[in-house]
C-alpha positions in Angstrom: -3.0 81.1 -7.5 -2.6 77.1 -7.7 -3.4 77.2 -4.0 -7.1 77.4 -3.9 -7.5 74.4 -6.0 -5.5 72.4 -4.0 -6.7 73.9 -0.9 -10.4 73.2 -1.5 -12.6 70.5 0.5 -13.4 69.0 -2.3 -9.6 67.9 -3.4 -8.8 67.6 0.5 -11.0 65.2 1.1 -10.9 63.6 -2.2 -7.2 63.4 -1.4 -7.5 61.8 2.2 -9.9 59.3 0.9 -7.6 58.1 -2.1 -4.9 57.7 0.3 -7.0 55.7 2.9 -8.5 53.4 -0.1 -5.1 52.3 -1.1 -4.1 52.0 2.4 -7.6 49.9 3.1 -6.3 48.0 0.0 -2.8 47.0 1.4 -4.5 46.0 4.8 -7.3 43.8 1.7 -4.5 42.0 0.5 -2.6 41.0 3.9 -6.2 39.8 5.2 -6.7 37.7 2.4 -2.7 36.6 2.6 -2.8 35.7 5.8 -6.9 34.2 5.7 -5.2 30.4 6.5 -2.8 31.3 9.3 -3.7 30.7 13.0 -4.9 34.0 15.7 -4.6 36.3 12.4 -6.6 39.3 12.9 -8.1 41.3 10.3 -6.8 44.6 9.4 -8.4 48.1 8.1 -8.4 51.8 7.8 -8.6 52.8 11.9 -12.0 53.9 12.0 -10.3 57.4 14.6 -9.1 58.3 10.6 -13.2 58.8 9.3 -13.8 60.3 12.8 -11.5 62.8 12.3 -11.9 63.6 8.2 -15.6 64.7 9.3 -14.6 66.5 12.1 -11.7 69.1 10.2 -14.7 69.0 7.5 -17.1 70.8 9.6 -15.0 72.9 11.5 -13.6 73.8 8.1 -10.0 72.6 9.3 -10.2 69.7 6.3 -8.6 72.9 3.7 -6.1 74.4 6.3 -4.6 71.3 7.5 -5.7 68.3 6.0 -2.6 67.3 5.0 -1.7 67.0 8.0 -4.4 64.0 8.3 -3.1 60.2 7.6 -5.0 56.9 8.0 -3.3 54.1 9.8 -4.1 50.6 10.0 -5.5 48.8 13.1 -6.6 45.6 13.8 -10.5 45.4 12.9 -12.4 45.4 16.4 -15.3 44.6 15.0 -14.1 41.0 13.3 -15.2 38.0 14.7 -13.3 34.7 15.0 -14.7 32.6 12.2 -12.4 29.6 12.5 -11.3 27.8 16.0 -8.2 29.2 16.1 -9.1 32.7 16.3 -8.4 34.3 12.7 -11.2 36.7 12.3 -10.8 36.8 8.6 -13.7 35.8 5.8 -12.2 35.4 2.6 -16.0 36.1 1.3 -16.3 39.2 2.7 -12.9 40.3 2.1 -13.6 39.8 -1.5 -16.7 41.8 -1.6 -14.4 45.0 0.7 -11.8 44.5 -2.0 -14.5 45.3 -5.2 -16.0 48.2 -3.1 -12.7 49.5 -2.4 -12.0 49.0 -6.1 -14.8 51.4 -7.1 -14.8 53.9 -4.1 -10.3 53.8 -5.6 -11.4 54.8 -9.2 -14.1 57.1 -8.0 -11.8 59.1 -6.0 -9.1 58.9 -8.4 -11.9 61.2 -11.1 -12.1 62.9 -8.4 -8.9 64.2 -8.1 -7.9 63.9 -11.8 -11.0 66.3 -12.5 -9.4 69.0 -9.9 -6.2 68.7 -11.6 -7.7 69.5 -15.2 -9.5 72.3 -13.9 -5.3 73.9 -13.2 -4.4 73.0 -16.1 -7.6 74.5 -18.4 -6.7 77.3 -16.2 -3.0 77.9 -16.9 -2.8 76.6 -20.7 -6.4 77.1 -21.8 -7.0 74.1 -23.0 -8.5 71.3 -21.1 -6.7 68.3 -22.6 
């Protein structure tokens, strides 16, 4: 009875996405730690993990096994080196990722939240 809430695409991917923000904001905060030291390279979610979250969405795989499904962090191909000595971090822009990733966080968090009050109107009957 719980199961179909839990196992909807909505929650799934709702879920997968929280779990990649606050892993995105981990990889925020090591960026921005590590902005000053020499050959640093910038991390983030690997990109393989939004490849495959719209792939099991399609195919409807995203509500059988979308637990299954983790984001990792990899170094940021797509950074350039914006000092000599090869860091590829910009505190600027990592400032900017960090407020997006802020709002896209709380977003999701509703998200979730919202699917949890749904159970709960539906066991107790009451929705707060």
């Amino acid at each position: 009875m719980v199961d179909p809430i839990f196992q909807s695409d909505t929650y799934q991917l709702a879920s997968r996405l929280l779990d990649a923000s606050a892993l995105r904001q981990e990889a925020i905060a090591s960026n921005i730690a590590n902005a000053e030291s020499p050959g640093y390279h910038r991390l983030d979610v690997s990109p393989d993990f939004a490849d495959q979250l719209k792939s099991r969405l399609a195919t409807g795989e995203l509500s059988r096994g979308g637990a299954a499904l983790k984001p990792v962090l990899a170094e940021d191909a797509k950074a350039q080196t914006v000092r000599p000595d090869g860091n590829t971090v910009d505190i600027e822009n990592e400032l900017l990722a960090m407020n997006r990733n802020a709002v896209e966080h709380d977003y999701l968090a509703e998200v979730v939240t919202y699917n949890i009050k749904q159970l709960k109107l539906a066991v107790t009957g009451t929705g707060s």
